[in-house]
SEMI-98020 format. One line per field, with one value per residue (C-alpha): residue number from 0; z, x, y. Coordinates in nm, 2 decimals. Layout:
! SEMI-98020
resi	NUM;...;
c3	Z;...;
c1	X;...;
c2	Y;...;
This chain:
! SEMI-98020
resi	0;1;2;3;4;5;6;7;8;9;10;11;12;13;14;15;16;17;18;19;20;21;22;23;24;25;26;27;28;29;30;31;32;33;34;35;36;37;38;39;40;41;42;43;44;45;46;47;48;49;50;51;52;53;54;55;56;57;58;59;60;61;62;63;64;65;66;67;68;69;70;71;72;73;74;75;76;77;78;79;80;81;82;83;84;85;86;87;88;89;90;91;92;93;94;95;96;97;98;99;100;101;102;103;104;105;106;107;108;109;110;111;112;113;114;115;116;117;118;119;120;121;122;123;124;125;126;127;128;129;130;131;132;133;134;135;136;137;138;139;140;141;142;143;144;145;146;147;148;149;150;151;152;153;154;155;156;157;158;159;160;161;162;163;164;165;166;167;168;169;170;171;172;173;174;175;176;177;178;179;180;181;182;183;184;185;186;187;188;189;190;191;192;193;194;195;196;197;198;199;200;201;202;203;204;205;206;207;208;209;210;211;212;213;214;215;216;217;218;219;220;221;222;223;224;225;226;227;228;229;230;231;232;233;234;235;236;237;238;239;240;241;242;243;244;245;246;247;248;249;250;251;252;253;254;255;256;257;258;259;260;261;262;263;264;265;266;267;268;269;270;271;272;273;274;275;276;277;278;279;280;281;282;283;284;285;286;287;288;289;290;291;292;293;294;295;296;297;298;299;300;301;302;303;304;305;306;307;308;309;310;311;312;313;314;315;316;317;318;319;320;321;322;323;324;325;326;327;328;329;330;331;332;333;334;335;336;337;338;339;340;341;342;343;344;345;346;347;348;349;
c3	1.46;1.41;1.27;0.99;0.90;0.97;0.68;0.47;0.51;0.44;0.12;0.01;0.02;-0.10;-0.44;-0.46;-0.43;-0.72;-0.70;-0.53;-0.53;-0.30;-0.29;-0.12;-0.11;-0.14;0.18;0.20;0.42;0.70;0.79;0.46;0.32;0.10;0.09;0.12;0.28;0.09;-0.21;-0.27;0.05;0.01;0.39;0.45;0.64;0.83;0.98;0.84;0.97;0.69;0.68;0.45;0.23;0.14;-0.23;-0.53;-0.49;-0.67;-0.70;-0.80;-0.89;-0.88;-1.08;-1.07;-1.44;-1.40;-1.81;-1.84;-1.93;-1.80;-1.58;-1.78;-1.64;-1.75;-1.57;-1.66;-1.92;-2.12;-2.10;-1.89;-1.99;-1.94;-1.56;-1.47;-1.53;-1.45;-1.10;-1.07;-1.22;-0.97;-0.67;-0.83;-0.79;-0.42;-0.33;-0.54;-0.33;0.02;-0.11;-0.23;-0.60;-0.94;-1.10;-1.34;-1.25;-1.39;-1.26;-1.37;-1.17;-1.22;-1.05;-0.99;-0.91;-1.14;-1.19;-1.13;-0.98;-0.63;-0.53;-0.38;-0.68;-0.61;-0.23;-0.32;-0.60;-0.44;-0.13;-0.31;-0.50;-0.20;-0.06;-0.34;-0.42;-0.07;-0.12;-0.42;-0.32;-0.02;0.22;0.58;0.65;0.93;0.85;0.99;0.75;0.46;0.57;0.54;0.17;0.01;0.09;-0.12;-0.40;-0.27;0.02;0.08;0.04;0.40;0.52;0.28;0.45;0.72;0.74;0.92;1.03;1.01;1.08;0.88;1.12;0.97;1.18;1.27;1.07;1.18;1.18;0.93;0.65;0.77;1.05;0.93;0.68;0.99;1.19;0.90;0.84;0.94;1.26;1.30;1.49;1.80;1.80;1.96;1.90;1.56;1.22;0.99;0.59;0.32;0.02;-0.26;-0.52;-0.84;-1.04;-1.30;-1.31;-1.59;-1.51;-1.31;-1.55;-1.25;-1.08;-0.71;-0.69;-0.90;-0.72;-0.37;-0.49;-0.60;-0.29;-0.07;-0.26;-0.33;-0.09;0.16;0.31;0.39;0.62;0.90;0.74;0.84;1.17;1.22;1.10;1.31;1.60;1.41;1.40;1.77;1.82;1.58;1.72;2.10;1.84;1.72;2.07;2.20;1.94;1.84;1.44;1.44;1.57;1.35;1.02;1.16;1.17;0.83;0.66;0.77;0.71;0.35;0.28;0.41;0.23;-0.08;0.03;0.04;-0.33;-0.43;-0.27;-0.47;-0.74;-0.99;-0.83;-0.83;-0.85;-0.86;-0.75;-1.03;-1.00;-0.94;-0.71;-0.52;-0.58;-0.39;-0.11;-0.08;-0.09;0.24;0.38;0.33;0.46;0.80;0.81;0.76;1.05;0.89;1.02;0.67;0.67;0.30;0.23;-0.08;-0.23;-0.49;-0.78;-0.81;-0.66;-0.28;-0.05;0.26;0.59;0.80;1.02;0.81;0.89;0.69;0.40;0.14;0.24;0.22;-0.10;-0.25;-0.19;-0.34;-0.66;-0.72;-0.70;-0.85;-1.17;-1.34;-1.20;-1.00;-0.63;-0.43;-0.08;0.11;0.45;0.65;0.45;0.50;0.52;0.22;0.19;0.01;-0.17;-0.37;-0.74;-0.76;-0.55;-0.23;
c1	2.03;1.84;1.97;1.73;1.89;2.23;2.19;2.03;2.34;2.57;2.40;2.41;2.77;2.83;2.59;2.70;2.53;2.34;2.12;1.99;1.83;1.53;1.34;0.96;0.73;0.35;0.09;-0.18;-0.45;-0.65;-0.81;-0.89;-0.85;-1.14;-1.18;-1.02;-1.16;-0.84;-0.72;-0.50;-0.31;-0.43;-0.60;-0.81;-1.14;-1.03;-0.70;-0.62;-0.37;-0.20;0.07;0.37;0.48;0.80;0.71;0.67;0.92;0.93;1.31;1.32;1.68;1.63;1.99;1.96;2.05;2.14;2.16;1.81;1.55;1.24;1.23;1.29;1.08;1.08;0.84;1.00;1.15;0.92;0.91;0.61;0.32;-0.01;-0.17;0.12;0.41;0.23;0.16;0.59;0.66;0.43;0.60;0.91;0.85;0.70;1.06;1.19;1.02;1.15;1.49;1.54;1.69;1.56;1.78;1.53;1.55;1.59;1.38;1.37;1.11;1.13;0.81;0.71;0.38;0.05;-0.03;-0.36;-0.52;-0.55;-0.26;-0.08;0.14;0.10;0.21;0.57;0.60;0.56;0.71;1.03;1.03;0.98;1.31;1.52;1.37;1.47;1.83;1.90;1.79;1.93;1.68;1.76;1.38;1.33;1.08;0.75;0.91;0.95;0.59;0.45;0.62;0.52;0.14;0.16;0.20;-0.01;-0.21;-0.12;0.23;0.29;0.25;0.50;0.78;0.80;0.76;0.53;0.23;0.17;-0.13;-0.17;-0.30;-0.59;-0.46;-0.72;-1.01;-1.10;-0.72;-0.57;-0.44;-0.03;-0.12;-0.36;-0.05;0.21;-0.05;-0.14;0.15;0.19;0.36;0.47;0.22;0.30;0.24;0.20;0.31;0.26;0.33;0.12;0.09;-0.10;-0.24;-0.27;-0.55;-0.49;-0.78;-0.71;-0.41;-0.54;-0.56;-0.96;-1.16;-1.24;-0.95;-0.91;-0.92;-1.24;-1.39;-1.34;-1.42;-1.77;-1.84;-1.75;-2.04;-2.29;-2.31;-2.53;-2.31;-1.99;-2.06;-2.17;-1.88;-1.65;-1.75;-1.75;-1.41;-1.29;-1.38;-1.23;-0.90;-0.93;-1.04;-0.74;-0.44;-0.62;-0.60;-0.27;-0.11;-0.21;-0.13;-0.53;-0.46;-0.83;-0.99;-0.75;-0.88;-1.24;-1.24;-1.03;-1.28;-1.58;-1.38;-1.31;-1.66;-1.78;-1.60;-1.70;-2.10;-2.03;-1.86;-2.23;-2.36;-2.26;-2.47;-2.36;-2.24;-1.91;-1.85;-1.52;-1.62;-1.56;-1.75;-1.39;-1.38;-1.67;-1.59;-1.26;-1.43;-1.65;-1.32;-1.21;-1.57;-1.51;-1.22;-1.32;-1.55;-1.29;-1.14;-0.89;-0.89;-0.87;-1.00;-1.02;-1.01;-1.00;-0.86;-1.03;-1.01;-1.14;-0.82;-0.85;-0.60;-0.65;-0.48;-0.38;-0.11;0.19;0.20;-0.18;-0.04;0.04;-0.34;-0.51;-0.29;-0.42;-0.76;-0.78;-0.60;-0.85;-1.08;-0.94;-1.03;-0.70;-0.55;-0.21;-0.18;0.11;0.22;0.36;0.48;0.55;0.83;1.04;0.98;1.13;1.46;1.81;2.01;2.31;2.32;2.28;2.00;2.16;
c2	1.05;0.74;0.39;0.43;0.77;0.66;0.38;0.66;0.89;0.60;0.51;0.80;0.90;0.52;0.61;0.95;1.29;1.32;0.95;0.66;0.32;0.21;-0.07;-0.09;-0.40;-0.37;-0.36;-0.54;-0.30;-0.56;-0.23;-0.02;0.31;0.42;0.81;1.12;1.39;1.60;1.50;1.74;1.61;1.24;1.28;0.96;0.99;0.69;0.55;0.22;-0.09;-0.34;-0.57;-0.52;-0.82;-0.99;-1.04;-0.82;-0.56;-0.26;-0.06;0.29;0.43;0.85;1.00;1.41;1.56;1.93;1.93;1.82;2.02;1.80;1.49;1.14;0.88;0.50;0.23;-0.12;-0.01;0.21;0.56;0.65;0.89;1.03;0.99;0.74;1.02;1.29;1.16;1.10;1.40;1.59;1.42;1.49;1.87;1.83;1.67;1.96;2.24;2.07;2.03;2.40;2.22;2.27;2.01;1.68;1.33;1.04;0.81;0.40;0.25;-0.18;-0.28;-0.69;-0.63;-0.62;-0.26;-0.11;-0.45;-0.39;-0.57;-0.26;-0.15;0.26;0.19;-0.01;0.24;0.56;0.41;0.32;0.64;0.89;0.68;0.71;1.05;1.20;1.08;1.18;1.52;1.54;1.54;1.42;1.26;0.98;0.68;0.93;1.21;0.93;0.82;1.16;1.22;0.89;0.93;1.27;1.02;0.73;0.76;0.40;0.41;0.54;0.23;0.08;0.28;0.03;-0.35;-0.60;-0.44;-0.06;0.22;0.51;0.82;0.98;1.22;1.57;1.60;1.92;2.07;2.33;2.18;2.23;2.05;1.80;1.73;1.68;1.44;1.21;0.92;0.55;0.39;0.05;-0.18;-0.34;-0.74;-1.05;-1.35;-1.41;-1.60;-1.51;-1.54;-1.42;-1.62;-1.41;-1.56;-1.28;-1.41;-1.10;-0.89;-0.69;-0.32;-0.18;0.01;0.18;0.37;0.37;0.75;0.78;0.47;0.67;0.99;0.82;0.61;0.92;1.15;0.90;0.59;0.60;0.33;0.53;0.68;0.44;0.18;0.48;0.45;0.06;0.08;0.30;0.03;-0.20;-0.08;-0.02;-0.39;-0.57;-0.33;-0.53;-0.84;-0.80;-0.70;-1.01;-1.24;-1.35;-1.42;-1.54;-1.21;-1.02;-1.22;-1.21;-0.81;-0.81;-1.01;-0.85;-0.50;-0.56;-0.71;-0.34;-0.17;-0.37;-0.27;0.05;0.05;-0.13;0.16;0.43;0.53;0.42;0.12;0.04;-0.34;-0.48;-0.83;-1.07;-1.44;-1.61;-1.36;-1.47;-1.85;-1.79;-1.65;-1.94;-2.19;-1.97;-2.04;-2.39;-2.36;-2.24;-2.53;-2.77;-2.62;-2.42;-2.07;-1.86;-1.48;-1.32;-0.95;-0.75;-0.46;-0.21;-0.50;-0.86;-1.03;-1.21;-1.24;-1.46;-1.44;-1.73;-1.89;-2.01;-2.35;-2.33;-2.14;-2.44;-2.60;-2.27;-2.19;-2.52;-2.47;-2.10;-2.26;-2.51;-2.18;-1.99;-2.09;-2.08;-1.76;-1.76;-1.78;-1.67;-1.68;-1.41;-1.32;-1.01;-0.79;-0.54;-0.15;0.05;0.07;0.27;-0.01;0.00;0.02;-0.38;-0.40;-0.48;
């Protein structure tokens, strides 16, 4: 038995049988994941390497109700509804059918993170829900089986089930689905000597009017740019894992920039065009340019919304921080570093 499922088991008889508390911080993808060649699945064209944070944590407590009649599901404090607790309760029945149990949950989800502005908010959630969710139903899963379960809700998510820097498999393209499904989860990284940080510039933090899963389903069938961005980033995972291993922060931000930026082509590709570029958004990336020529090594990358995050060595952070405010035109900006994977907590968090 691993240590991870040692902690798991010890939680669990500390919270009792019938629930569970996790917490899960967001990932921030250097190498992205735009597409799914099964959505059904959430099976990515393309593997995909990110770096978990140590801020905006999301905690999900998961309580079984035998009484109940339907799952009760409340996202900082509100009862969810529509796409948001449909997507929950769906998950909720997946973890239902591995467990052999029929039994509702109540699920309270208290999330720190802007939802549904490309700052990660699916991947803590679903990654702290697949924890607490496996616990309270008894399921005995290791961090690749937690992996594999929290990308059913958020393809991203499997990354979120372990800290510092990750890769999610793409696993077998041309596989059966069962075992396309077993080869697809996330791994922890292997790295040099590093101390990294990213400065997080959230221009807006209102929700996309474009979703992430309509945005990729659109750039998949209509860009003429996906595919040959598919296959530059597949050599751009293999160059930065070479980057990483060897400590080279300055190739890894090089690749991530130019990685990101491609992905954002191939979104102005699609027909219609999806643009989530704002012009703060583009007036932060020209701080990190100036940046760079000030001798600062910055990288920015970007996410399906207008916010920019930019990598670079810690001792940089507060100068890099300060120059992204000044662009940022009076949105926040916050630091972060690497974080820990998700987590079982007790019931006060710890």
């Amino acid at each position: 038995m691993s240590e991870q499922q040692i902690t798991v088991r010890r939680l669990q008889d500390r919270q009792g049988a019938n629930g569970a508390t996790a917490v899960a911080h967001p990932n921030i993808a250097l190498i992205k994941y735009w597409g799914k060649r099964d959505e059904r699945l959430f099976l990515p064209w393309t593997s995909s390497l990110s770096m978990t944070l140590d801020i905006f944590p999301t905690t999900t407590r998961v309580h079984l109700d035998a009484e109940a009649s339907d799952d009760e599901v409340t996202f900082n404090g509100v009862p969810a509804a529509g796409e948001e607790r449909r997507r929950i309760a769906g998950f909720l029945d997946l973890v239902r059918r591995r467990a052999g149990l029929t039994h509702r949950a109540v699920v309270d989800t208290r999330n720190t993170v802007p939802t549904g502005a490309g700052l990660a908010s699916s991947a803590s959630g679903f990654a702290a829900l697949a924890v607490a969710a496996a616990a309270a139903y008894g399921l005995d899963l290791d961090g690749t089986g937690l992996s594999r379960l929290a990308r059913r809700g958020s393809g991203s998510a499997s990354r979120s089930i372990f800290g510092g820097f990750a890769v999610w498999n793409a696993g077998n393209p041309t596989a059966p689905p069962a075992e396309a499904d077993l080869s697809s989860c996330a791994e922890p990284v292997r790295t040099g000597d590093l101390d990294p940080a990213l400065v997080i510039a959230v221009v807006n933090a209102g929700p996309k009017e474009v979703s992430s899963r309509a945005a990729m389903r659109r750039t998949v069938e209509t860009s003429p740019l996906f595919e040959p961005w598919a296959a530059s980033s597949r050599d751009d995972l293999t160059e930065m894992r070479a980057a990483l291993l060897r400590g080279d922060l300055d190739t890894v931000g090089e690749i991530a920039e130019r990685n990101s930026l491609g992905m954002h082509a191939t979104m102005l590709g699609a027909r219609p065009a999806v643009r989530y570029l704002a012009p703060a958004s583009l007036t932060v990336l020209d701080s990190v340019l100036g940046l760079r020529r000030d001798g600062i090594p910055a990288y920015a990358t970007m996410d399906a919304g207008p916010n920019v995050k930019v990598l670079c060595r810690r001792t940089d952070a507060d100068r890099v921080a300060e120059a992204v405010r000044d662009a940022a035109a009076g949105g926040t900006v916050h630091i972060a570093g690497p974080g820990q994977g998700a987590r079982l907590v007790d019931a006060g968090g710890r």
